[in-house]
C-alpha positions as CSV (number, residue, x, y, z in Angstrom):
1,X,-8.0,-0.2,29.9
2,X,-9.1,2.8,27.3
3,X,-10.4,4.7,29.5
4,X,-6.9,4.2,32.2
5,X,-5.0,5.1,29.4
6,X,-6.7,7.9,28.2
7,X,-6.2,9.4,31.6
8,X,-2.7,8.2,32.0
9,X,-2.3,9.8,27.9
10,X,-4.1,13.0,27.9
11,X,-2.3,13.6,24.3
12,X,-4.5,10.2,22.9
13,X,-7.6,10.9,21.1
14,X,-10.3,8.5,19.8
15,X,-12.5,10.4,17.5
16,X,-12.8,9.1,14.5
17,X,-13.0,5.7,11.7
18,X,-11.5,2.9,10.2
19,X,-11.8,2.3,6.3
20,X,-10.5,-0.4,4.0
21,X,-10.5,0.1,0.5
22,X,-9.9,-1.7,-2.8
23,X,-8.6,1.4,-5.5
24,X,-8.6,1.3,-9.3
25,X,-6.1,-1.3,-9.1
26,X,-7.6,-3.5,-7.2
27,X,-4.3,-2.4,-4.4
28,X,-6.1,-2.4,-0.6
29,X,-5.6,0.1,1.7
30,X,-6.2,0.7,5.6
31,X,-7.1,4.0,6.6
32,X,-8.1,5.6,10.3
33,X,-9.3,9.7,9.5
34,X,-10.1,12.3,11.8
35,X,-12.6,15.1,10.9
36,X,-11.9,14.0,7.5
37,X,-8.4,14.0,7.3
38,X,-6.3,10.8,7.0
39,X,-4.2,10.0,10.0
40,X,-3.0,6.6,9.5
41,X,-2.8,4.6,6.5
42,X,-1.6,1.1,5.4
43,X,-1.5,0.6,1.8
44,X,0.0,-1.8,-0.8
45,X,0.4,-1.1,-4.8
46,X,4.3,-0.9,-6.0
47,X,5.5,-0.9,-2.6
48,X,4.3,-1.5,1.1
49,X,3.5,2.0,2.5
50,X,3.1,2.9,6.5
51,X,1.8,6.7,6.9
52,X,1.0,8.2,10.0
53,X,0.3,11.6,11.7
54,X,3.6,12.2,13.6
55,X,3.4,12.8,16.8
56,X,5.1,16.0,18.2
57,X,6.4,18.5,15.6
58,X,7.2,17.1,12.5
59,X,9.4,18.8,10.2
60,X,8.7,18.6,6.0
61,X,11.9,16.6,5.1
62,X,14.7,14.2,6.6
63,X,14.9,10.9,8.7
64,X,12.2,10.3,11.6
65,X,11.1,7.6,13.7
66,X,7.9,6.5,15.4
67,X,7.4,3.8,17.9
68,X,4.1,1.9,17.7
69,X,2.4,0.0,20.6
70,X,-0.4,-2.0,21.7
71,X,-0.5,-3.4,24.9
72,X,2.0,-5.8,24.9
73,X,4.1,-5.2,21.9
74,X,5.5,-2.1,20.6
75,X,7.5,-1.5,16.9
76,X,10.3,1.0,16.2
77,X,9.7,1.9,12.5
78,X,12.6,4.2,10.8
79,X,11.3,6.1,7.8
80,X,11.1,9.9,6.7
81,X,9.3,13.1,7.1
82,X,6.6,13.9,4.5
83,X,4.2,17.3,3.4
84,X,1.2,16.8,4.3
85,X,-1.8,17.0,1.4
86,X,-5.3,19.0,1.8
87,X,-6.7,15.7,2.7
88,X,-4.0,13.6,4.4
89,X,-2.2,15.1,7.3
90,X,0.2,12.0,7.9
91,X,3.8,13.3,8.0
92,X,5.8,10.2,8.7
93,X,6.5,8.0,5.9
94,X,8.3,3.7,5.6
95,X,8.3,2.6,2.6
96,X,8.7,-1.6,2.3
97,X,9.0,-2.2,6.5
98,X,12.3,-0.3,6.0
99,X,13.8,-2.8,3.2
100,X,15.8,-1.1,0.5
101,X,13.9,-2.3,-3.4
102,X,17.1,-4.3,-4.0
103,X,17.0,-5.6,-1.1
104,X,16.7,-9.8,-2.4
105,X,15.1,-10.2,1.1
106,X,11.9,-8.0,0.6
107,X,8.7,-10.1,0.4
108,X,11.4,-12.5,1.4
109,X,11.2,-14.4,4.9
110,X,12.7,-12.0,7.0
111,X,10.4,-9.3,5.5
112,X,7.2,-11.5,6.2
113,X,8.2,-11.7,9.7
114,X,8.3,-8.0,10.2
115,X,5.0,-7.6,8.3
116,X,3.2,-10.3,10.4
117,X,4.4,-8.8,13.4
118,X,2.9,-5.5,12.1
119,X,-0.1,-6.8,11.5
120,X,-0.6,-8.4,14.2
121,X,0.5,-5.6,16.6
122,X,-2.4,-4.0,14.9
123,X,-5.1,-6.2,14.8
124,X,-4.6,-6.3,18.5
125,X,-4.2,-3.1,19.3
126,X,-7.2,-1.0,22.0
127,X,-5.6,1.6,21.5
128,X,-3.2,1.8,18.8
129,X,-0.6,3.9,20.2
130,X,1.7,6.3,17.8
131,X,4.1,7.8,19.6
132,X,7.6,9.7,19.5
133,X,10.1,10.9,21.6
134,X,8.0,14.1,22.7
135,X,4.1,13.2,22.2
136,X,2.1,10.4,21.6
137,X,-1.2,9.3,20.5
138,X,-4.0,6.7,20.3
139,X,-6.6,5.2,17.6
140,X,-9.0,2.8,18.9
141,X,-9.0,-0.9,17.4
142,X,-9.4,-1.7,13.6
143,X,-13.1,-2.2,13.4
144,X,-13.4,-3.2,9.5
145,X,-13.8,-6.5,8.7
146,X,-11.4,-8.5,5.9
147,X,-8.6,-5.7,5.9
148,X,-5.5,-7.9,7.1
149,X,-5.2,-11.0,4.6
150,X,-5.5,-8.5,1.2
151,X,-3.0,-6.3,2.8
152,X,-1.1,-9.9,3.6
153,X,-0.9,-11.0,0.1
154,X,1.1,-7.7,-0.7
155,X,4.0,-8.6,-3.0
156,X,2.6,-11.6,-4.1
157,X,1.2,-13.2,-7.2
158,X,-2.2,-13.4,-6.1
């Protein structure tokens, strides 16, 4: 299937590693970096973040969109451009699965269902596929162990 793809993709790559993390706040984070540079990154603290390289030309500010895909489930996330950092080249941005902060329905139901669905369109995913209206990429299954349920718990009194 990888391999199919690949050829079918010639834009995917799958060089590179998964890391989950724990920072000075005890917040977790999911990362997948290329030659050193971030790529992809799931993280939780004050809010829910979703970063990833955009694929095609990104531009350094305004609306953007990325759809993300496994094999049989893809994800339309709506967020913003963003600078990329020496170390970090994502340059798509959601904050909170797309939920405003007043939102009264963030961490609510309707916002667990869109984070479960997230998750699980990761967890599944050989390749994960990042992709926009012009290019598109892949990054091989999260091989980490114990990343999802920390990452689950975001929001919540633990």
């Amino acid at each position: 299937m990888t391999a199919s793809l690949l050829m079918a993709c010639p834009g995917l790559s799958l060089a590179g590693s998964w890391k989950f993390e724990f920072d000075a706040r005890d917040d977790p984070s999911l990362t997948y970096s290329q030659d050193g540079k971030i790529i992809f990154l799931l993280s939780c603290g004050h809010a829910f973040a979703l970063h990833a390289k955009y694929p095609g030309t990104p531009k350094t500010s305004g609306s953007a969109s990325i759809e993300i895909s496994n094999a049989s489930t893809r994800m339309t996330l709506r967020g913003e451009f963003e600078e990329p950092t020496a170390d970090n080249q994502t340059t798509f941005v959601q904050w909170d699965l797309g939920f405003a902060r007043q939102d009264p329905e963030l961490y609510g139901n309707r916002w667990d269902k869109v984070m479960l669905r997230l998750l699980d369109l990761i967890a599944k995913a050989d390749p994960l596929t990042i992709a926009s209206r012009q290019q598109r990429y892949g990054i091989p299954r999260v091989d980490v162990p114990g990343w999802r349920h920390p990452i689950e718990m975001c929001g919540r009194d633990q």
